[in-house]
Biopython code that builds the backbone (N, CA, C, O; Angstrom):
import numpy as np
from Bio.PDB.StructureBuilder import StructureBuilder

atoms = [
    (1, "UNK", "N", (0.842, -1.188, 0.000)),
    (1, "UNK", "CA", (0.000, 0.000, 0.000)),
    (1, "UNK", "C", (0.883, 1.246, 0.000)),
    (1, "UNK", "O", (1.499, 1.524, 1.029)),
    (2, "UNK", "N", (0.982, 1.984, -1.047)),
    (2, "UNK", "CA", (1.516, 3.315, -1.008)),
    (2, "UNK", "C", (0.832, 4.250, -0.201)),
    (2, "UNK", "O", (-0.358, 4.463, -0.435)),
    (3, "UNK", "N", (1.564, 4.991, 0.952)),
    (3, "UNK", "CA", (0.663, 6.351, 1.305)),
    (3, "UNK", "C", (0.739, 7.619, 0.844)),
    (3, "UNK", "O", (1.785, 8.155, 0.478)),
    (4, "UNK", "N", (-0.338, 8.120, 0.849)),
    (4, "UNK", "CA", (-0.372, 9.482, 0.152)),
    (4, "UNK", "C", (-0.241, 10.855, 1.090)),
    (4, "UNK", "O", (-0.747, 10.833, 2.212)),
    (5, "UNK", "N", (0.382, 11.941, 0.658)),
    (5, "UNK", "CA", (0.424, 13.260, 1.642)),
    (5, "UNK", "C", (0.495, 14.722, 0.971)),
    (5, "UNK", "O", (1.194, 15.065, 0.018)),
    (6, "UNK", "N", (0.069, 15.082, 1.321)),
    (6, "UNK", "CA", (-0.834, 16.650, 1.081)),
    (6, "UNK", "C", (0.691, 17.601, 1.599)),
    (6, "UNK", "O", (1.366, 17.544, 2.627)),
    (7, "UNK", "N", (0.786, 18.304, 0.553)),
    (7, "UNK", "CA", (2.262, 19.361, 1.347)),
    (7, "UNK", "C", (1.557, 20.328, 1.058)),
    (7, "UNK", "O", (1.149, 20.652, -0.057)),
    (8, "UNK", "N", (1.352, 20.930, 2.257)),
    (8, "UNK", "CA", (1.413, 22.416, 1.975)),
    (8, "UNK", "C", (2.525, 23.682, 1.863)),
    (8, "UNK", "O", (3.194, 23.692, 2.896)),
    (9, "UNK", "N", (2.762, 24.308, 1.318)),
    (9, "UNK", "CA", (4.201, 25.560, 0.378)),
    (9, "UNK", "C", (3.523, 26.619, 1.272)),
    (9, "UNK", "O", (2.331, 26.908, 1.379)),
    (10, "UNK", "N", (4.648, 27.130, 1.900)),
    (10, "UNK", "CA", (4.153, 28.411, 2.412)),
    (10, "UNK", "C", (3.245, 28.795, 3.296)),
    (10, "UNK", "O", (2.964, 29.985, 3.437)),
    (11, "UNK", "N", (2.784, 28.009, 3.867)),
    (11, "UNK", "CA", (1.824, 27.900, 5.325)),
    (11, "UNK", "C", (2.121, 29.555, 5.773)),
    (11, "UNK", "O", (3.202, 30.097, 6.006)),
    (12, "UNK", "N", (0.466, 30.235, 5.799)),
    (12, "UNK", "CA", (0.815, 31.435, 6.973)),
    (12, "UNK", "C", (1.521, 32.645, 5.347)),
    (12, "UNK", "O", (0.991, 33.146, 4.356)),
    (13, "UNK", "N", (2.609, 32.624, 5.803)),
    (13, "UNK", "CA", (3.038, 33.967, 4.709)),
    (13, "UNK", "C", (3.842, 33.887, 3.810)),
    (13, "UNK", "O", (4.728, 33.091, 4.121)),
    (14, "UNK", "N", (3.985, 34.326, 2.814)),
    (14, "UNK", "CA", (4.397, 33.914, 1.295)),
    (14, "UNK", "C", (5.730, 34.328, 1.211)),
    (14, "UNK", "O", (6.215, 34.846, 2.216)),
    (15, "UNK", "N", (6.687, 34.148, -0.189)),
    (15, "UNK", "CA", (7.620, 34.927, -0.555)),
    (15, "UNK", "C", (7.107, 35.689, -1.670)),
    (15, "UNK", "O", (7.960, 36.427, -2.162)),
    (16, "UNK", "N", (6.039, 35.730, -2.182)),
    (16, "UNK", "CA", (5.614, 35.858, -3.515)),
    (16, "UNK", "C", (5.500, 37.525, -3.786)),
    (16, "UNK", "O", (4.676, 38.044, -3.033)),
    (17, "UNK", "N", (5.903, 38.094, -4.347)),
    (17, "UNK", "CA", (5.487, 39.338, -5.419)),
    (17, "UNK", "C", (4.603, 39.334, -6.005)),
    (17, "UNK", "O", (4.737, 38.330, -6.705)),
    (18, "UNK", "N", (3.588, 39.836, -6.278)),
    (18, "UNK", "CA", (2.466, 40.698, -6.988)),
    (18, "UNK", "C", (2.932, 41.971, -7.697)),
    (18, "UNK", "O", (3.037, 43.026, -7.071)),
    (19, "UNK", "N", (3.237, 41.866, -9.115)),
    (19, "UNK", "CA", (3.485, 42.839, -10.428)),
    (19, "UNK", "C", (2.040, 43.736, -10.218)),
    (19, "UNK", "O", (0.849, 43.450, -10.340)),
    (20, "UNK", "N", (2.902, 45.165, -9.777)),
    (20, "UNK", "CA", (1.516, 46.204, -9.644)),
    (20, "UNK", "C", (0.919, 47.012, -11.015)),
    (20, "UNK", "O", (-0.004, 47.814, -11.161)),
    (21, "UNK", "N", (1.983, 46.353, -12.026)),
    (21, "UNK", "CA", (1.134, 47.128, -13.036)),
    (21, "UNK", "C", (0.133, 45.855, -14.093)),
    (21, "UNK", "O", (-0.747, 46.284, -14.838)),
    (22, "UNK", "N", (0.385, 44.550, -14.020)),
    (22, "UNK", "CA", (0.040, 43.543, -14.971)),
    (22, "UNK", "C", (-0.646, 42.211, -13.479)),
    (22, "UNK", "O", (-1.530, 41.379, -13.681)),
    (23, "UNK", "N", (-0.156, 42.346, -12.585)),
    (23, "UNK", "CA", (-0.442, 41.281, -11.515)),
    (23, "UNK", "C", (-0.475, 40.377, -11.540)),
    (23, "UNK", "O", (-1.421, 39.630, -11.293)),
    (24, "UNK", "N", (1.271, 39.996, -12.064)),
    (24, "UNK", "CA", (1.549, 38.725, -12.310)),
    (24, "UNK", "C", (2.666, 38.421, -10.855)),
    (24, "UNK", "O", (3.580, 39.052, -10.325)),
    (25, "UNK", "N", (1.896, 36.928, -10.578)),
    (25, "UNK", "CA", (2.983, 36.948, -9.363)),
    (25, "UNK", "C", (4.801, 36.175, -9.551)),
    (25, "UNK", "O", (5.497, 35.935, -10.538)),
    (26, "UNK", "N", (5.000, 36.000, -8.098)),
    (26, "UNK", "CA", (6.661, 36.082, -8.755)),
    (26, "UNK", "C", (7.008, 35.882, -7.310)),
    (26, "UNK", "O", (6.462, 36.278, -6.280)),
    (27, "UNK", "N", (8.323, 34.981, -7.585)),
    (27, "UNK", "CA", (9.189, 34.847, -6.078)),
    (27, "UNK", "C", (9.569, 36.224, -5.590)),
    (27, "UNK", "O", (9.458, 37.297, -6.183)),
    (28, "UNK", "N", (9.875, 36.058, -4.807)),
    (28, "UNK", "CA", (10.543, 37.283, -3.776)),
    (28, "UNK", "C", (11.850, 37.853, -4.229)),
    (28, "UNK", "O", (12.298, 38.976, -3.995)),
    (29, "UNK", "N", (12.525, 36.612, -5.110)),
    (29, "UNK", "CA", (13.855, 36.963, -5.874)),
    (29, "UNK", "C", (13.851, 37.613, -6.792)),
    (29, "UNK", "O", (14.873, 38.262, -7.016)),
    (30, "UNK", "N", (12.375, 37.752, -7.982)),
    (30, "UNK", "CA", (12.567, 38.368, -9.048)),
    (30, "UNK", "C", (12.056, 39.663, -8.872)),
    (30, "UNK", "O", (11.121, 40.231, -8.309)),
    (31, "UNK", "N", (13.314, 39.978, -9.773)),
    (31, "UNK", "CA", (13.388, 41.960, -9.519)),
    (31, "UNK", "C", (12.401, 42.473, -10.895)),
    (31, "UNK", "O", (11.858, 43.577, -10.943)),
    (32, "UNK", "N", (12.328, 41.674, -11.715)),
    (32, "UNK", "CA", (11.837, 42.774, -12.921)),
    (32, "UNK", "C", (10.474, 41.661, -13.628)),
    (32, "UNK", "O", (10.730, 40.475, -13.837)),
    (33, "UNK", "N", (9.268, 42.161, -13.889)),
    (33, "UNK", "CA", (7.889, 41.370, -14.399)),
    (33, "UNK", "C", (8.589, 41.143, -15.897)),
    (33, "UNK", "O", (9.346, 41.909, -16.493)),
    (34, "UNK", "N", (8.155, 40.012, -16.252)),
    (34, "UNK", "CA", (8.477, 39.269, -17.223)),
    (34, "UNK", "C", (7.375, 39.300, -18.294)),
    (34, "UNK", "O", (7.537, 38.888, -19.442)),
    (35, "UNK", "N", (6.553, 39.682, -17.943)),
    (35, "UNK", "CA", (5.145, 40.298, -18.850)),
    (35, "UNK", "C", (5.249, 41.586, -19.163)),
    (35, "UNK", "O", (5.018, 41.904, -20.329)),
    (36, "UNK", "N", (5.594, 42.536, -18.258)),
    (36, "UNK", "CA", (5.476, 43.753, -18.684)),
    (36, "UNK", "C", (6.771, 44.558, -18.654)),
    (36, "UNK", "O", (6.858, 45.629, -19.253)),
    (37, "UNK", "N", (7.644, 44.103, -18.044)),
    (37, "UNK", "CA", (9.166, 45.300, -17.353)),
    (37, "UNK", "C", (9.019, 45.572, -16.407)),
    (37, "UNK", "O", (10.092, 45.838, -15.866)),
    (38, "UNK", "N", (7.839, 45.729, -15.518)),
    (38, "UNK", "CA", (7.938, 46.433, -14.457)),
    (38, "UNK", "C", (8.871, 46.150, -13.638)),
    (38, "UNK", "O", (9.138, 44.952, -13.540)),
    (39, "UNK", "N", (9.746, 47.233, -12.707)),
    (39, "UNK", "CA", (10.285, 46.663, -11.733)),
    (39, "UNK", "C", (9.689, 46.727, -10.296)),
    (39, "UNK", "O", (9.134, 47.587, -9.612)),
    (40, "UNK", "N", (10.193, 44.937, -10.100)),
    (40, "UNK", "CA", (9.285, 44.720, -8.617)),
    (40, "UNK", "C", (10.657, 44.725, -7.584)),
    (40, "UNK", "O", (10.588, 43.897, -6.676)),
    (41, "UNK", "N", (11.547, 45.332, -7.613)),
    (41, "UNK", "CA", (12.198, 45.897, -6.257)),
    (41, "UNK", "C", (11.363, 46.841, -5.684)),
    (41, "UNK", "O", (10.420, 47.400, -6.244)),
    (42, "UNK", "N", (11.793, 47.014, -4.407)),
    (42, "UNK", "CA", (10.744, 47.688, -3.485)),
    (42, "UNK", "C", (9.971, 48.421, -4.155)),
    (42, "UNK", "O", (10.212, 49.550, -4.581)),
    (43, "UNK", "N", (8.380, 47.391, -4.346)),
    (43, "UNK", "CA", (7.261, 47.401, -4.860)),
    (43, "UNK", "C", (6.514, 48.157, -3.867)),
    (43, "UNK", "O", (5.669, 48.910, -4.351)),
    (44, "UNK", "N", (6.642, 48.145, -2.216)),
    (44, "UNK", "CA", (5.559, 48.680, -1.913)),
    (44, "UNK", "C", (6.118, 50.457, -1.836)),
    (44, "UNK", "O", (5.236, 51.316, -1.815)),
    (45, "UNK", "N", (7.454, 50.843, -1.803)),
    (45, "UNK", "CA", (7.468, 52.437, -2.175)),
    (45, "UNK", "C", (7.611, 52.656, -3.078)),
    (45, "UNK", "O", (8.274, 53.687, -3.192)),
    (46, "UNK", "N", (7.139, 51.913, -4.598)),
    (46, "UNK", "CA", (6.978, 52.306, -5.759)),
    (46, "UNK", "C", (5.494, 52.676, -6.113)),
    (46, "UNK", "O", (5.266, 53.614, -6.877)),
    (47, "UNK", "N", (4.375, 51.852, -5.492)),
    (47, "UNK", "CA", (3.277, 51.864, -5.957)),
    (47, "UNK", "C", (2.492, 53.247, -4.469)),
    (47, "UNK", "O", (1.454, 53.904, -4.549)),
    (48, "UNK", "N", (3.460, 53.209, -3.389)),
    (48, "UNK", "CA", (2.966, 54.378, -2.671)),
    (48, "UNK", "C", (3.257, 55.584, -3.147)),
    (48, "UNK", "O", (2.466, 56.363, -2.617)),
    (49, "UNK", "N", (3.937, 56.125, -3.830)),
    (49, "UNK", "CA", (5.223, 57.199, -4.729)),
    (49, "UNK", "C", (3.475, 57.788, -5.881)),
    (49, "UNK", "O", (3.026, 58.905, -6.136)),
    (50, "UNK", "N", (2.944, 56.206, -6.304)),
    (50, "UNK", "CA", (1.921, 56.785, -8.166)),
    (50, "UNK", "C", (0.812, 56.908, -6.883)),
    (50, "UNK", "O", (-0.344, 57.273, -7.098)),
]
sb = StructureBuilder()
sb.init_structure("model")
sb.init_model(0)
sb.init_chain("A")
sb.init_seg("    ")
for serial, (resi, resn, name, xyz) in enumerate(atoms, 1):
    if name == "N":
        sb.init_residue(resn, " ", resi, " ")
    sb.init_atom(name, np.array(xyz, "f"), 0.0, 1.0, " ", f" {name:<3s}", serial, name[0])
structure = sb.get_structure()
């Protein structure tokens, strides 16, 4: 009998990025949206700034 198990990624809080101009998400590592250019280095005093 094989057993089976449920993993849960990221329990609680993410590494993930949210692209504020296209809202494409993204590890915590990537600096620049791959859909649009945007850059997602410090995203949240870029999108407080527009």
């Amino acid at each position: 009998m094989t057993k089976k198990y449920l993993v849960i990624k990221n329990r609680g809080k993410t590494n993930e990025k949210k692209c504020s101009r296209c809202g494409k998400e993204y590890d915590s590592n990537v600096n620049f949206c791959t859909v649009c250019g945007q850059d997602l280095r410090d995203s949240t005093e870029s999108s407080a700034e527009k």
